[in-house]
C-alpha positions in Angstrom: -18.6 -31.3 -9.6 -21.3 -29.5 -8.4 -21.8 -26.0 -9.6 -21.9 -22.9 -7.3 -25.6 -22.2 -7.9 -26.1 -26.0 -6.7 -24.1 -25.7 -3.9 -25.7 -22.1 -2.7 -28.9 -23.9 -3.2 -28.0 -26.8 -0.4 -26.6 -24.3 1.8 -29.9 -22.4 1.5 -31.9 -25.4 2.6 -29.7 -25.9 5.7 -30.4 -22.1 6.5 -34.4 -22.7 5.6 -33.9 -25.7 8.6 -32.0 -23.7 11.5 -34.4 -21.5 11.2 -37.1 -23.7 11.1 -35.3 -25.2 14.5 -35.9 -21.8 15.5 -31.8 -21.1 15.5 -31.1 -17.9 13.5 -28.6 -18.2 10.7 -27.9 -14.5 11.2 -27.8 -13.4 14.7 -28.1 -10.0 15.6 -25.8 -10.3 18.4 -23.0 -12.6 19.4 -20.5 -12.1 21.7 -17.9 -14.8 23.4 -15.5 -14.7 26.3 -12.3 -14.9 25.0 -11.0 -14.6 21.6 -9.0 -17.4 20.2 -5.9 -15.7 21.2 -6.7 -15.2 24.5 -8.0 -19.3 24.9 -4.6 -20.0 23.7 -2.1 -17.9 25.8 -4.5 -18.7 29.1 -5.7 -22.1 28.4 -6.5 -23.8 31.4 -7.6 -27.0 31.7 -11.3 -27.1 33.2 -12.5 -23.7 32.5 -15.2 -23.1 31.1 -15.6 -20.2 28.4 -17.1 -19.3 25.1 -15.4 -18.7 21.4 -16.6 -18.1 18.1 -14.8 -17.8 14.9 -15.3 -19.5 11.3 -15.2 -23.2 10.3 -12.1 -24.2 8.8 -12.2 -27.9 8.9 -14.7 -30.1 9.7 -14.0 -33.8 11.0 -16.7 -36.3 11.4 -16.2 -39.6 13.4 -19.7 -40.7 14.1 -20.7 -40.2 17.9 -17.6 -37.1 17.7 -16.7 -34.1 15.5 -13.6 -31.9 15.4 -14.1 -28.4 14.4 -11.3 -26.2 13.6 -12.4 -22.5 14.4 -10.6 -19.6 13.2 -11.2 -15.6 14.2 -8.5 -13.9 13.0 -6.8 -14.2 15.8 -5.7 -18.1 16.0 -7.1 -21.4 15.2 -8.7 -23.7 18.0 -9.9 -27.0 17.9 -13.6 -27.1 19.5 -14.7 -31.4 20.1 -18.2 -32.2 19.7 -20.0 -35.4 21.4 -22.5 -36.8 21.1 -22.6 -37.5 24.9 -22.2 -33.9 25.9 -24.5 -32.3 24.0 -28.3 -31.9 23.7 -29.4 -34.5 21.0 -31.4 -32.4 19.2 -28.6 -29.9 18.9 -26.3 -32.3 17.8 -28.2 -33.7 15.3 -28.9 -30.1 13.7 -24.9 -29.4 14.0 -24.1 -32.5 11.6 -27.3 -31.4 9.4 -26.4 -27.4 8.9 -23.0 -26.7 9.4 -20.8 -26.5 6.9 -17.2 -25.2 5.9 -17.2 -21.4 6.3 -20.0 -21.0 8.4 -19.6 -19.0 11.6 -20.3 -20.5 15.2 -20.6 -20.2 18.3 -19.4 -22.7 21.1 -19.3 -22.8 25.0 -17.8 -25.6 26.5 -14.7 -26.5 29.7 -11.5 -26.5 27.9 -9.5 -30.1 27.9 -6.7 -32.1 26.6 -7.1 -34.7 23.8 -5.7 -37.8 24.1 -2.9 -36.7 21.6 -2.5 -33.7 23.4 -4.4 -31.2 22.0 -5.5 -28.0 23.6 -9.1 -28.1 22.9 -13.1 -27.0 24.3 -15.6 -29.8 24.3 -18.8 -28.3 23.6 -21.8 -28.3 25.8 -23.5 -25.3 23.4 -23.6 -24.0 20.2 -25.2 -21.9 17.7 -24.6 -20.4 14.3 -23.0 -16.9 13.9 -23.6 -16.4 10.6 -24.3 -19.2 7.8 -21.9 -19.0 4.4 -24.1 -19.7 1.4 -20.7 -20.3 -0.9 -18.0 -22.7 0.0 -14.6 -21.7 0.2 -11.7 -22.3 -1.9 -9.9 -25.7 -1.7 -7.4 -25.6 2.0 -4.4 -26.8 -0.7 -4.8 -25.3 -3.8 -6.3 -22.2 -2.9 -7.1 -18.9 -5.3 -5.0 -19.9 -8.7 -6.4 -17.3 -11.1 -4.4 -14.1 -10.1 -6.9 -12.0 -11.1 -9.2 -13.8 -8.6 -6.8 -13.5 -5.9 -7.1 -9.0 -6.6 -11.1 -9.3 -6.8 -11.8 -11.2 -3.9 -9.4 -10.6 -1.6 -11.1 -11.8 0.9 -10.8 -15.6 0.2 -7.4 -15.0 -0.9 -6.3 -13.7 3.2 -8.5 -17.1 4.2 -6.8 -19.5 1.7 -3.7 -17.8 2.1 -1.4 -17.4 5.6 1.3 -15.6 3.8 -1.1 -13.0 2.5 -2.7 -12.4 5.5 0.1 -12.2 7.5 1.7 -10.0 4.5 -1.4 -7.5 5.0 -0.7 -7.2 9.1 3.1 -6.5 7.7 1.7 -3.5 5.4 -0.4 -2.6 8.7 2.5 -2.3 11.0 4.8 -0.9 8.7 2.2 2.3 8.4 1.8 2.2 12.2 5.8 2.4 12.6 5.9 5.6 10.2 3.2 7.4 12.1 4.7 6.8 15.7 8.4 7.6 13.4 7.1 11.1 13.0 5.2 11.6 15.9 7.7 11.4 18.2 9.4 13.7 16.3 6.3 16.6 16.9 5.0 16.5 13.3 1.1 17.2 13.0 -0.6 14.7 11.0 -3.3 16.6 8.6 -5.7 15.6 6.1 -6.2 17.1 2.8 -8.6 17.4 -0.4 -8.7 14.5 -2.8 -11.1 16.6 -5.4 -9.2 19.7 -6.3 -10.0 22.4 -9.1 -6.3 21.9 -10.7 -3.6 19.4 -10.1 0.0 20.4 -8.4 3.0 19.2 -7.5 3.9 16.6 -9.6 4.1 16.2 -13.5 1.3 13.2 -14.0 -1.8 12.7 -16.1 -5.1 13.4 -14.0 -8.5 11.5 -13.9 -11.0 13.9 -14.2 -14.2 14.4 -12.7 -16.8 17.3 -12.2 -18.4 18.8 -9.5 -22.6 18.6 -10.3 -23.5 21.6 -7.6 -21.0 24.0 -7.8 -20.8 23.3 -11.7 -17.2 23.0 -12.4 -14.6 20.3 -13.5 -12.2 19.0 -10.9 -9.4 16.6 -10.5 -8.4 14.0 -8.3 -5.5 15.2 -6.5 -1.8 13.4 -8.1 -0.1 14.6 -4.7 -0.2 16.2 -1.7 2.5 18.8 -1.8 0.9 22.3 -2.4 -1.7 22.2 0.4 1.0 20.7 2.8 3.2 24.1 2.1 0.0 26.5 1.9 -0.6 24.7 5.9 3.5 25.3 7.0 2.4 29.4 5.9 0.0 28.8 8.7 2.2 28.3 11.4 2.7 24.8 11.8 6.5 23.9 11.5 5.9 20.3 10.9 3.1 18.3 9.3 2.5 14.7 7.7 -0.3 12.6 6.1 -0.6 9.1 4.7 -3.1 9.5 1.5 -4.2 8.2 -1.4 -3.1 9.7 -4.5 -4.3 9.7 -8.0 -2.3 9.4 -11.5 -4.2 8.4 -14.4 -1.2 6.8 -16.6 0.3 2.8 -17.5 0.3 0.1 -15.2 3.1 -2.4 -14.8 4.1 -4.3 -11.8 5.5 -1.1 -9.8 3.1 1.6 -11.2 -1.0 1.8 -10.0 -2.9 4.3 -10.6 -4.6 4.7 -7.3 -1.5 4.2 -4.5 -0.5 5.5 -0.9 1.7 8.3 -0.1 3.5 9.9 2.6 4.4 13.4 2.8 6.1 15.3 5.0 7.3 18.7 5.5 10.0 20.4 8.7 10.8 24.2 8.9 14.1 24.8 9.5 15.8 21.8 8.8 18.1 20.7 5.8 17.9 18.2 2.9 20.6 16.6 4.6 18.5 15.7 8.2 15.6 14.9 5.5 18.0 12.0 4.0 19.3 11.4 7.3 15.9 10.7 8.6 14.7 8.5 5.9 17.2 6.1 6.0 17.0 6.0 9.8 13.1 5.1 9.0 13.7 2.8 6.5 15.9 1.1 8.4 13.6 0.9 11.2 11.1 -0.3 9.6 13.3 -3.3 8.2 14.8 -4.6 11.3 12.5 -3.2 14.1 9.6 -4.3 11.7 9.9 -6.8 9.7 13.0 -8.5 11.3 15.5 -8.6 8.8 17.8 -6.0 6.6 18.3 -8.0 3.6 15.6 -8.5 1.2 15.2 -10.7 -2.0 13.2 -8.1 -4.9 12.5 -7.9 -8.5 14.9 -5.6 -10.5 13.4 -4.0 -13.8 14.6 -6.9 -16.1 13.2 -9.3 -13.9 15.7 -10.6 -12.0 15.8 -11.0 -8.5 18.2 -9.4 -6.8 19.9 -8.9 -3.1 19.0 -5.4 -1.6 20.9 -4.8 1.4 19.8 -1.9 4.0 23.0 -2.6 6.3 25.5 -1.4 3.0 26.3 2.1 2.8 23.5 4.3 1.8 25.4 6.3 -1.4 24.7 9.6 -2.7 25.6 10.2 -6.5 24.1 13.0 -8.7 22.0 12.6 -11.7 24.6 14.2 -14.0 27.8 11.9 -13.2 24.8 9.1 -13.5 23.9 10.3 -17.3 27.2 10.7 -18.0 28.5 7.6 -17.2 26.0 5.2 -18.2 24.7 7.1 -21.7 27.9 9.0 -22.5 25.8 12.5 -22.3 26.7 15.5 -20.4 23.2 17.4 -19.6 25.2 20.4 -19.3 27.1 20.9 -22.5 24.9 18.8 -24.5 22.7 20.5 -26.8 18.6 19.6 -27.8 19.5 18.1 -30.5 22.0 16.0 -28.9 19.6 15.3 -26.1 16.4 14.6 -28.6 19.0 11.7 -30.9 20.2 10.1 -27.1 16.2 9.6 -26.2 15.9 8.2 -29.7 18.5 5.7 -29.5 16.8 4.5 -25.7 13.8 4.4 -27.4 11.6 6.9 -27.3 9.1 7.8 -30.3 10.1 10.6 -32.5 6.6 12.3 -32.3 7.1 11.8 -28.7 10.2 13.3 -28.5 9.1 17.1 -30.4 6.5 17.4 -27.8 9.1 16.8 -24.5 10.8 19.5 -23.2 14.1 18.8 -22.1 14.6 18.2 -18.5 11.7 15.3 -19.1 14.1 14.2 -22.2 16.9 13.8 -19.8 15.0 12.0 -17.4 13.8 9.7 -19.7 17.8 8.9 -20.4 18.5 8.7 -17.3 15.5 6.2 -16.6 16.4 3.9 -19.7 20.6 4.1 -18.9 21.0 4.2 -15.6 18.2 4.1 -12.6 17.4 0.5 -13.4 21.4 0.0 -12.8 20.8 1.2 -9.2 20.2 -2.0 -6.7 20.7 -1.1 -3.3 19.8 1.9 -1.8 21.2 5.5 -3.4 20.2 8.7 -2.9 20.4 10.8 -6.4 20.7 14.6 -6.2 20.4 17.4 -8.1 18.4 16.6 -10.8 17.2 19.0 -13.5 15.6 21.8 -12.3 12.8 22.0 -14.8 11.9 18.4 -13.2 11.5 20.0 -9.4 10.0 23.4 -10.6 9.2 23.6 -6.7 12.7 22.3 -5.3 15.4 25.0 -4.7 17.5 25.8 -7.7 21.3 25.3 -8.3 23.2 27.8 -9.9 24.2 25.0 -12.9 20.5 24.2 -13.5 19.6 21.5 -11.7 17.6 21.1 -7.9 18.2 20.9 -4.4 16.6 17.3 -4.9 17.4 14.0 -3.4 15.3 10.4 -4.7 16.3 7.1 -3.4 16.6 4.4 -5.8 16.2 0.9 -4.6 16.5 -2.0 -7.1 15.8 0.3 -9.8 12.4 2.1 -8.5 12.0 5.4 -6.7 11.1 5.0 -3.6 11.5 8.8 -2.2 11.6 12.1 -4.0 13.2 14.7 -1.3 13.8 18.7 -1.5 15.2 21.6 -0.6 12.0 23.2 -0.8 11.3 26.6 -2.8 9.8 29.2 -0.8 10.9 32.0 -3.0 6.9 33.2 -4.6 8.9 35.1 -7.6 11.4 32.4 -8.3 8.6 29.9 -7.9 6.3 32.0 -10.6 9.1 32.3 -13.3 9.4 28.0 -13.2 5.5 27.8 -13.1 5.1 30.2 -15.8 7.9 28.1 -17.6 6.5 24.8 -17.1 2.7 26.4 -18.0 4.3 27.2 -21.9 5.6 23.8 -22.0 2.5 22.4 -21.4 0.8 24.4 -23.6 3.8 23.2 -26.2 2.2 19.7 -25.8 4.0 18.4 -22.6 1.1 16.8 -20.9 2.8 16.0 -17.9 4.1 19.6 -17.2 3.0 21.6 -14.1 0.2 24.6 -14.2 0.2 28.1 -12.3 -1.2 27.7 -9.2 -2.3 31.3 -8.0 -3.6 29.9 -5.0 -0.3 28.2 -3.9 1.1 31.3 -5.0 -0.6 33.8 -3.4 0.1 31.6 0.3 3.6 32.0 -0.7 3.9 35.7 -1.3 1.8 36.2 2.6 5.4 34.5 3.8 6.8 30.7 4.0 9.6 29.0 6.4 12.9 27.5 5.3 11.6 24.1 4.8 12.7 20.7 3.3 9.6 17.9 2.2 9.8 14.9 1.7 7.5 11.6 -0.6 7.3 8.1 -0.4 4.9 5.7 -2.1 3.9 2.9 1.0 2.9 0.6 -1.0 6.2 0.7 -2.9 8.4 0.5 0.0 6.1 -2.3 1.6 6.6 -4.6 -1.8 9.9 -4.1 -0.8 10.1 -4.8 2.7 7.3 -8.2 2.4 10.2 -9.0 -1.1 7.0 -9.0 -3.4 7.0 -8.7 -7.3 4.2 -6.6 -8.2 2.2 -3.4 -5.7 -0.8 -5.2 -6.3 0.4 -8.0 -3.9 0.6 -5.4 -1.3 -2.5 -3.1 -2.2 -5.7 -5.8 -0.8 -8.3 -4.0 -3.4 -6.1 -3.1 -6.8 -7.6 -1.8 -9.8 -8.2 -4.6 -12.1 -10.8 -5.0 -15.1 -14.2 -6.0 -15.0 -14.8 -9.5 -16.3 
């Protein structure tokens, strides 16, 4: 088998001879009449337009070729004769072209024989010349890590990959129309921010060469979304790209695609209403079904059903049932031995504070439990520093689990600036006692709140979560076209 520097090499020479023909291998310009789409729905017989796409196939019966052309939005058979085309031209075709090239064709559209829908050509010229082949039409990309480096051949080998990218596409369309017609402002916001805020996670961190001073890339979009709601606007949205530098598996990334949204004057109980009126939308309006084969944390697949009822059950009753601990009477010591016996490393556990203690339970005895789609409130309230408080401890809070992942994290948000300094301030000393994932003061997030904020509940979603879900896919890096992987 040749290798790929051999093969480049021939490809090379054909390009050396088109242009020697005094055909360019890389046009500056080409346009066509009709995209491949259009030929299709319109085809009629004895027309005459242009197309041009990329070679699929390539099938050579002497005095006749059949070219299968593909642009992304169909595949068309174009017929080459010998009799209806310049000799010369001819000749060159069966002497340059190759698999994966792009071309150009004009020709009257007609009817094989078999009864194909097809253009005989009485022009062509190349679009663009491929120096590398592609992969093999039946085996495709195999290596997986392949398949996340060069995407591109992967969406060409691939039809269920490509159509699962125009999925992800309109799923992302669907939300934004979802909360536009509902007369939220979509708003962009800093990636590179001086401190990290709202949410506990790990930073990367970077610095900033002309202002001199370190920075972070942003882990969510929360604080800037409520500093904007102080502003006036009573609802706002963006779809971004947030940042967590922490472990991979098949439903954690480091780089991944959030929505957030925020409404003044409305309650945590139109927020869940909402979302599973989206998500539902997005499943049957969508994708076209409400029942979807996924993954659950062990492994297994399981059936997730959007059409059962959506239940609500509270983080405590969860704990207590599944690991036989009661977050409310339960002391730290209590709480440290029940995170040692799920696992967690002692030196691990004298450096957690407690609410991230109970949610580590809670994770290891009862989330992955949860298959179709729950709603779980009130969770701790050092865990949702900037959720409303209960008076028993715990947060105006709402996640939905589905098959064992979170796929929302929902509140009744805090707009009180002295109530919001004391949890700060508390989450601050944590951190400094070695809770790495604990929240910093934000004066600046602060100071907005003190100038006045609305009643307001917020709500988060990870897309690329949610579309794993809705395309039934195993791992976010099946939905995510350019994941992180390593360097060879």
């Amino acid at each position: 088998m040749a290798s790929l520097e051999e093969l480049r090499s021939v490809r090379n020479e054909k390009l050396q001879k088109l242009e020697a023909h005094g055909m360019p291998a890389f046009p500056s310009e080409v346009t066509r009449k009709q995209s491949l789409e259009e030929v299709l729905k319109n085809f009629q017989e004895g027309s005459h337009t242009s197309v041009a796409g990329r070679v699929l196939s390539l099938r050579s019966a002497g005095a006749i070729n059949f070219i299968t052309l593909n642009d992304g939005t169909g595949s068309f058979q174009v017929v080459l004769k010998k009799d209806s085309l310049d000799e010369n031209l001819f000749n060159l075709f069966l002497d340059t072209v190759d698999i994966g090239d792009f071309l150009w064709f004009s020709g009257e559209l007609f009817v094989t024989q078999r009864g194909a829908q097809s253009l005989l050509a009485d022009d062509w010229k190349m679009a663009g010349k491929a120096l590398l082949p592609l992969p093999d039409k039946h085996s495709g990309l195999q290596d997986i890590d392949e398949i996340y480096r060069k995407r591109y051949l992967d969406l060409l080998s691939n039809p269920e990959s490509f159509e699962r990218f125009r999925t992800r596409s309109k799923i992302i369309s669907a939300i934004r129309k979802f909360f536009d017609s509902r007369g939220f402002l979509e708003i962009e916001t800093p990636i590179l921010q001086n401190q990290a805020g709202g949410a506990m996670a790990k930073t990367f961190n970077t610095h900033h060469n002309d202002l001199d001073m370190d920075m972070v890339l942003r882990i969510s979009l929360e604080l800037e979304h409520k500093m904007i709601m102080a502003g006036g606007y009573p609802r706002v949205y963006e779809i971004a790209k947030n940042f967590r530098n922490e472990g991979s598996d098949p439903t954690h990334i480091q780089e991944f695609t959030m929505i957030e949204w925020y409404a003044a004057y409305e309650s945590l109980e139109t927020n869940m209403a909402w979302t599973e009126e989206l998500l539902k939308h997005l499943a049957k309006d969508i994708v076209g079904k409400s029942v979807f084969i996924v993954q659950d944390k062990d492994g297994n697949d399981v059936e997730v059903d959007f059409d059962k009822t959506w239940e609500r059950k509270t983080f405590a009753s969860l704990v207590l049932e599944n690991a036989h601990l009661d977050i409310f009477s339960a002391s730290l010591d209590e709480i440290k031995e029940k995170a040692r016996e799920y696992g967690m490393d002692i030196s691990e556990i004298n450096k957690t504070g407690k609410a991230n203690l109970l949610d580590f339970i809670y994770k290891k005895s009862s989330r992955n439990h949860i298959i179709h789609p729950t709603f779980v409130i009130d969770y701790p309230g050092d865990l949702k520093p900037l959720a409303q408080q209960n008076p028993d401890g715990t947060a105006r809070v709402a996640q939905l689990i589905i098959a064992g992942a979170e796929i929302t994290n929902q509140y009744a948000e805090l707009v009180n600036p002295l109530r919001q300094r004391e949890l700060l301030e508390h989450q601050a000393s944590l951190k400094e006692g070695g809770d790495d994932e604990a929240m910093e003061v934000d004066e600046r997030f602060l100071t907005a709140m003190e100038h006045g904020m609305p009643p307001m509940t917020g709500f988060g979603m990870g897309i690329d979560r949610i579309v794993a879900i809705l395309t039934e896919q195993r791992n976010l890096r099946d939905v995510i076209l350019f994941p992180i992987v390593r360097e060879k």
